[in-house]
N, C-alpha and C positions, 0 to 999 in steps of 0.2 A: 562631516560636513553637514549645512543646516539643509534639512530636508526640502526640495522641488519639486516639481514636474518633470525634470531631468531626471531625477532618480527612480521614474517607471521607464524612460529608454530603454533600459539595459533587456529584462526580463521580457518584454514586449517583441524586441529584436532580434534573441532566442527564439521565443516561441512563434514569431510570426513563421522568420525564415525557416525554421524546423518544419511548420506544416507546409509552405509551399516548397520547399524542394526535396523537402526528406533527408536530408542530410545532417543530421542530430548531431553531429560530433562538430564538425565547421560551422552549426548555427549556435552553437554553448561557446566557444570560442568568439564566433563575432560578438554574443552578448558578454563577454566577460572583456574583451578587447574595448567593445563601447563605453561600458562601465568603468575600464581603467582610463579612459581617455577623460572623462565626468571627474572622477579622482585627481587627474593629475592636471588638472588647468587644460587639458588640449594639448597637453606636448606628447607628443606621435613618440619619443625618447622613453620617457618617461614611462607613458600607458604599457610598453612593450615590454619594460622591464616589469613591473605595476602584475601586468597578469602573467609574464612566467613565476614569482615571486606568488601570487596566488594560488595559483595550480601546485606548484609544489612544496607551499603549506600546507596542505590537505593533506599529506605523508608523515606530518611532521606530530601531528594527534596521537599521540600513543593511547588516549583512553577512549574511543570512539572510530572515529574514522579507519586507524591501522586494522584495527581490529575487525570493523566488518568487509572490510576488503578481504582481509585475511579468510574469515570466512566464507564470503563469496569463493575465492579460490579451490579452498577445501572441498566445499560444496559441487564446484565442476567436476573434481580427481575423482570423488568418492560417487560421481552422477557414472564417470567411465568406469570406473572399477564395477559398480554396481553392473551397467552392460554388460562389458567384456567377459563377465561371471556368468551371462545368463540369466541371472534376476531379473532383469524387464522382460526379458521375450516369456519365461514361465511366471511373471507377474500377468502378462497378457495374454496367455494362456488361459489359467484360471480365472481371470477377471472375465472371457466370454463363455466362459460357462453358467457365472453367476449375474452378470450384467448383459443384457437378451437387447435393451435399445439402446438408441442414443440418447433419451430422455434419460434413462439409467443412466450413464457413464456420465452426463455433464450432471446430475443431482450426487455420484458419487464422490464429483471434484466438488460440490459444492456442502457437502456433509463433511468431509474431509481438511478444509476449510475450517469447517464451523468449531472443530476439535482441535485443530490447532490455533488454538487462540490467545497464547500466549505472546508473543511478537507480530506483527505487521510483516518485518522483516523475514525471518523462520518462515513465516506461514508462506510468503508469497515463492521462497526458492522450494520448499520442502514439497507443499501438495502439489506445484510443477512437476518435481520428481517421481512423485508415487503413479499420479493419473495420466500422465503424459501416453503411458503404455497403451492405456483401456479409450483415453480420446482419441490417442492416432487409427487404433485400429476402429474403431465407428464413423471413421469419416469424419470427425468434428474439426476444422478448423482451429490453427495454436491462435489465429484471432480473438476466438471464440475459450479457447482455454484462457489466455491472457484478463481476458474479462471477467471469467469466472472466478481465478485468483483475487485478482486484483480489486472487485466487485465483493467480497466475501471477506479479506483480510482486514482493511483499515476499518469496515460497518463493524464486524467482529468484535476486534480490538477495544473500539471506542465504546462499547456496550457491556463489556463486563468487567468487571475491578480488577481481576488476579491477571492482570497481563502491564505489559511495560508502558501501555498508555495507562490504563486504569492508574500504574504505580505515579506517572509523571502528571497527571489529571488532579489528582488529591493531592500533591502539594500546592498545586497553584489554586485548588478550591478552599484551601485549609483558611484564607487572609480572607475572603469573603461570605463566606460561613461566619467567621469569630467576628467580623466588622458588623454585619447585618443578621442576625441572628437565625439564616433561612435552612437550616439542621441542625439538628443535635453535633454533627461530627460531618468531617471530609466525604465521608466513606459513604453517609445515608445523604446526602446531598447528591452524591454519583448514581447510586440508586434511584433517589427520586427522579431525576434528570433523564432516568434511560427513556420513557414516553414521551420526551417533548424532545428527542433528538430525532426531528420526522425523517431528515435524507438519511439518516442511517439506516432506519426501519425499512424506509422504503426503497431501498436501493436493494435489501436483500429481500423484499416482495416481488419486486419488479424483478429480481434474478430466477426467482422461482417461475414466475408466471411465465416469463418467455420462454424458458422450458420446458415446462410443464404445457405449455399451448403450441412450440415451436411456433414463434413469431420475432422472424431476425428482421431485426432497422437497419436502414441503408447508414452505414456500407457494409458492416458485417454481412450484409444476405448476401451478397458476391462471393466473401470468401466461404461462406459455408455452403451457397452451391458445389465451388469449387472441390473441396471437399470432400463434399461427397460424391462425386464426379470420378474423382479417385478411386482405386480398389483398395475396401478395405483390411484386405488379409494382407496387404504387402508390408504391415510392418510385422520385422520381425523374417522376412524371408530370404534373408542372405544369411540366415545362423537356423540350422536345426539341431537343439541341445536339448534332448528331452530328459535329461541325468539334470538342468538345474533347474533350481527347485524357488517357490514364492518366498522362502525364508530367505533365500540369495540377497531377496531385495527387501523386503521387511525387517532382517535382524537390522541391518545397519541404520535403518530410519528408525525406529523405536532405540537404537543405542543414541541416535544424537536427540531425538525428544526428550528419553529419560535423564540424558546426560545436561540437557538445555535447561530441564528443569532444577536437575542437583545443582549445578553451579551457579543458576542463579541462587538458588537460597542459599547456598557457600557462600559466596561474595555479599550478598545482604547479611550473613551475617546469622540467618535462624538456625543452622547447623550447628553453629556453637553454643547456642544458649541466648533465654536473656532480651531477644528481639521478636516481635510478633513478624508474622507471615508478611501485613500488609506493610510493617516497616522496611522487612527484611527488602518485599518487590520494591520500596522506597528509595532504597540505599543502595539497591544491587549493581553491579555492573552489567548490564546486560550483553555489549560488545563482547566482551571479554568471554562472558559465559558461553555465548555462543561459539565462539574460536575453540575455546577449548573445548568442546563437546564434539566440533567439526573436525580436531584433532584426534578424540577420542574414537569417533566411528571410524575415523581411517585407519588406526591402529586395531580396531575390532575387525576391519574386513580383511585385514591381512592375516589376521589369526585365521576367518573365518575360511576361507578363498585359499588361499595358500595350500594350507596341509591336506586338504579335501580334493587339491590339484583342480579348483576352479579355476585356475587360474598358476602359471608358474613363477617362480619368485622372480625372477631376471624382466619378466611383463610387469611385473607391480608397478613399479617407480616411472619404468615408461610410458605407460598407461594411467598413473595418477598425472603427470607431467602432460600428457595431452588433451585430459579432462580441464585442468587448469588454464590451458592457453584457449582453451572454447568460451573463457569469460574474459577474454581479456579485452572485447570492445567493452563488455558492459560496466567493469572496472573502470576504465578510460571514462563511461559518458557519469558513470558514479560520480569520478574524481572533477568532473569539468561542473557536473548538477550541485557539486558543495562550492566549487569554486563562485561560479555566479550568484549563489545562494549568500556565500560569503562580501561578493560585491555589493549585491543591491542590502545586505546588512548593515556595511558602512556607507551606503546611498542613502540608510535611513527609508528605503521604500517603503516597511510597514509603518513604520509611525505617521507619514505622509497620507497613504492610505487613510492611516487612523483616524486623523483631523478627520475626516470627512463626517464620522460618526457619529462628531458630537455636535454638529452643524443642527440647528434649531430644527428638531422633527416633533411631530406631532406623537403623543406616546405610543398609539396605536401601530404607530408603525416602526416602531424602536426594533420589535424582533424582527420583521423583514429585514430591515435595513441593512442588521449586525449580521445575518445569514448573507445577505448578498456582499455583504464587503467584506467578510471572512472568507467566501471564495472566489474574491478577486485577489486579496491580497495573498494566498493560499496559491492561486494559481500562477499567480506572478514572481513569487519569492519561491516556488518547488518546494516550500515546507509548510505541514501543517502543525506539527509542532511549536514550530515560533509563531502562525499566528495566534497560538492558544495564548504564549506567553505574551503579547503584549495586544489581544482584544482582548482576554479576561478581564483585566484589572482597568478597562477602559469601561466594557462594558456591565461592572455589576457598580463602578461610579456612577456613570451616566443613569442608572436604571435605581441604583438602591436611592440616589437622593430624590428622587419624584416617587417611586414604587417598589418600595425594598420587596414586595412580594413578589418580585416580577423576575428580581434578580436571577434566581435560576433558570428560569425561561430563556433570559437573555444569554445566559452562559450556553444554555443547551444550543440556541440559536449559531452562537458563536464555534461549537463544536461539528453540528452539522453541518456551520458555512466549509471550514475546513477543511473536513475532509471531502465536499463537494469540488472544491480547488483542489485538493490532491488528486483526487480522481481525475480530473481535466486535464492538468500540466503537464507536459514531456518534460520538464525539466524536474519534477518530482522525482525523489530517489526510491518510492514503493513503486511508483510506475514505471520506474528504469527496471525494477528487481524481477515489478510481475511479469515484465517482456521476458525476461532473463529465465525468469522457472517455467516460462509455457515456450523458452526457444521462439520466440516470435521477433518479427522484425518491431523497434519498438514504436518506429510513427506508423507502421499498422497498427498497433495497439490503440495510440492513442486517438488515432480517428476512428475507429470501430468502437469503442468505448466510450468517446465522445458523448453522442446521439441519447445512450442511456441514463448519464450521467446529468444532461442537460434535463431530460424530461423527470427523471425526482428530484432534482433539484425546483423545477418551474413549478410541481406537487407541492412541496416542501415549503417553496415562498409564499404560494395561496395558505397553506394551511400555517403560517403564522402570522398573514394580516388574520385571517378567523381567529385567532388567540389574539390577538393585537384589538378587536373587536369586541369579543365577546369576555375574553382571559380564562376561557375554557382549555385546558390542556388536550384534554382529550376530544373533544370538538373538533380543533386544526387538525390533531393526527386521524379523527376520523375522516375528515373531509379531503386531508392528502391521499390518504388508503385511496377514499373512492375515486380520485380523478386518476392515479395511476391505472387502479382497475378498469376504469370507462373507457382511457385510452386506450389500454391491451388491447380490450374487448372488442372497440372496433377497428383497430388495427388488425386482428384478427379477422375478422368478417369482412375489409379489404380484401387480404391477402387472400380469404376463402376465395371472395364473390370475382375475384382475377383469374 
């Protein structure tokens, strides 16, 4: 249908109704209901078949969607197996012997993080799983973990090449590179870009500094009172097993890294010959890679657990099978975040959005603009990947026919916007996942996360009207740096002088 004002309904009606009642699953539902009612002329018949018919194509994806459902599932069994064994509690054992504060345990979720930076996805269930141990017992708020995943994964991602954005980034740079001549190649255009991508930099600044200062924004400072309010030895004291051991719970996380990493280069294609590495990430199947890798560690723990009597065989399967039903809301809000995703796609939302972009602006302000409407439409649609695909190619038009030199700026702008809207939306499927690997309720996540997300981003737009002004690259990002820093700082001497 031809794109409206009708077609941001849908997304807006999610997300409103999700933060005032907190009921994520019945506000994806009204938004997809809405949506099909937009679809179908308004017939009430129609829209209700419309969105069962939507929801249960999400199932029907065999090269994406099945796949990372499937892994998510995998991901819960192999989370209770890992417990049941003993792994987490002598993971959290040794983790306070080497980790003394809290500043420690959230910069070790947040280094954690920075290493697994191959997927968005991976990153955000996997480092839930390792640190979960070492945050519970410090008192730290799964608020507060949720953040830090979440906060670490997509900045991560979008910042280095060898990862499944990196892989999906260089094909969509590859047509504006060879249009406007602004690299040599895909690959040193992604490069060049990483400095002018300010909310990504500075969202993992701003992660440090609040830590490193202990300086929590409202509302987070509630749950991490809370928190710490708590006693922190009590995780871990319904089980004394001092026979398991940190390998319990590391072999099985380094067998699905390593296993994450082999199948992607299998399925790209570099294992056999013949394909470069950055092709191979190009081509891979990433879903897939990871299924199988999630299948792989579970057959490693059962070798591992089993015969060593961590665990007895007749507990495996019942105990993989109730690790699995512990994801099956966030499978559900997954399956409803593609569904709506899929709505406002034939709503035509981003293109709507789009138009706006190219509405007569003065140049100066070309990169604000693309940054701010990257994460409206980013927040609105739950993906930041489609709006890559369809603000790229709007914005290095808009920007190569007045100022081809400008062109990557604008992209970078565009990549920042994005994942400023991921970060924001509950309807986002990294921010369903990062609820999901820090076990947190997920509209606490997403108003705890809010607050931080807004204020690098408010960094972020000043510092590309200053490139927009001056076309200083490093200008904007130094002047984003310091206003994030000025705010800590005296957020900081608030909170002292209180």
């Amino acid at each position: 249908m031809e794109a409206t004002w009708l077609s941001v309904l849908p997304p807006l009606i999610a997300i409103g109704f999700a933060l005032w009642t907190r009921e994520v699953i019945l506000s994806l539902l009204l938004g997809i209901l809405s949506g099909a009612l937009i679809l179908s002329g308004f017939s009430l018949t129609e829209a209700l078949g419309e969105t069962f018919t939507t929801v249960f194509a999400q199932l029907a994806d065999p090269e994406w969607n099945v796949p990372i459902l499937a892994f998510l599932l995998l991901l819960g069994g192999l989370t209770a197996l890992i417990t049941e064994s003993g792994g987490t509690e002598a993971f959290g054992r040794w983790a306070m012997t080497k980790v003394k504060t809290r500043v420690g345990a959230q910069l070790m979720t947040f280094f954690t993080g920075g290493l697994i930076f191959i997927d968005d996805y991976f990153n955000s269930l996997a480092v839930g799983q390792i640190t979960r141990p070492i945050t519970d017992r410090h008192g730290i708020s799964r608020a507060k973990l949720a953040y830090l995943i979440d906060s670490t994964a997509a900045p991560i991602c979008i910042l280095v090449p060898l990862s499944s954005w990196g892989a999906y980034l260089l094909t969509l740079l590859a047509e504006p590179v060879q249009t406007y001549g602004v690299a040599n190649d895909p690959l040193s255009a992604f490069v060049m870009m990483v400095p002018m991508n300010y909310y990504a930099i500075g969202a993992l600044i701003l992660l440090v500094m609040t830590v490193y200062l202990k300086i929590n924004l409202k509302p987070m400072d509630r749950f991490e009172r809370e928190a710490m309010r708590r006693d922190p030895t009590r995780a871990g004291e319904e089980r004394s097993d001092t026979a398991s051991q940190v390998s319990d719970l590391l072999l099985p996380i380094l067998v699905l890294i390593v296993g994450t990493l082999f199948f992607i280069l299998q399925t790209g294609g570099y294992l056999q010959g013949g394909v470069g590495i950055f092709e191979a990430l190009e081509n891979t199947n990433a879903a897939m890679s990871l299924a199988y890798a999630g299948t792989l560690a579970i057959v490693f723990a059962a070798l591992l657990y089993i015969p060593r009597k961590r665990m007895a065989a007749k507990q495996f399967i019942p105990t993989f099978v109730k690790g699995m039903e512990s994801m099956l809301i966030a499978v559900v809000i997954l399956i409803l975040a593609w569904s709506i995703g899929d709505i406002v796609d034939r709503l035509e939302t981003g293109p709507y959005l789009a138009t706006l972009a190219e509405a007569g602006l003065q140049a100066w302000l070309i990169p604000a603009v693309l940054f701010l409407l990257s994460g409206v439409m980013a927040f609105a649609t739950g993906t930041s990947w489609g709006t890559f695909a369809i603000m790229i190619p709007i914005a290095s038009s808009v920007v190569g026919s007045v100022q081809p030199e400008w062109v990557l700026p604008a992209i970078a702008a565009v990549l920042a916007g994005a994942v400023f809207g991921d970060h924001s939306s509950p309807i986002s499927d990294t921010t369903v996942l990062s609820s999901a690997g820090a076990e947190c309720d997920h509209i606490d996540h997403v108003r705890t996360q809010l607050p931080y997300a807004l204020l690098a981003a408010t960094a972020s737009f000043v510092g590309y009207i200053v490139f927009g002004l001056t076309a200083q690259i490093w200008l904007g990002l130094i002047v984003s740096v310091a206003l994030l820093v000025g705010f800590v700082w005296l957020a900081g001497r608030k909170l002292v002088d209180a």
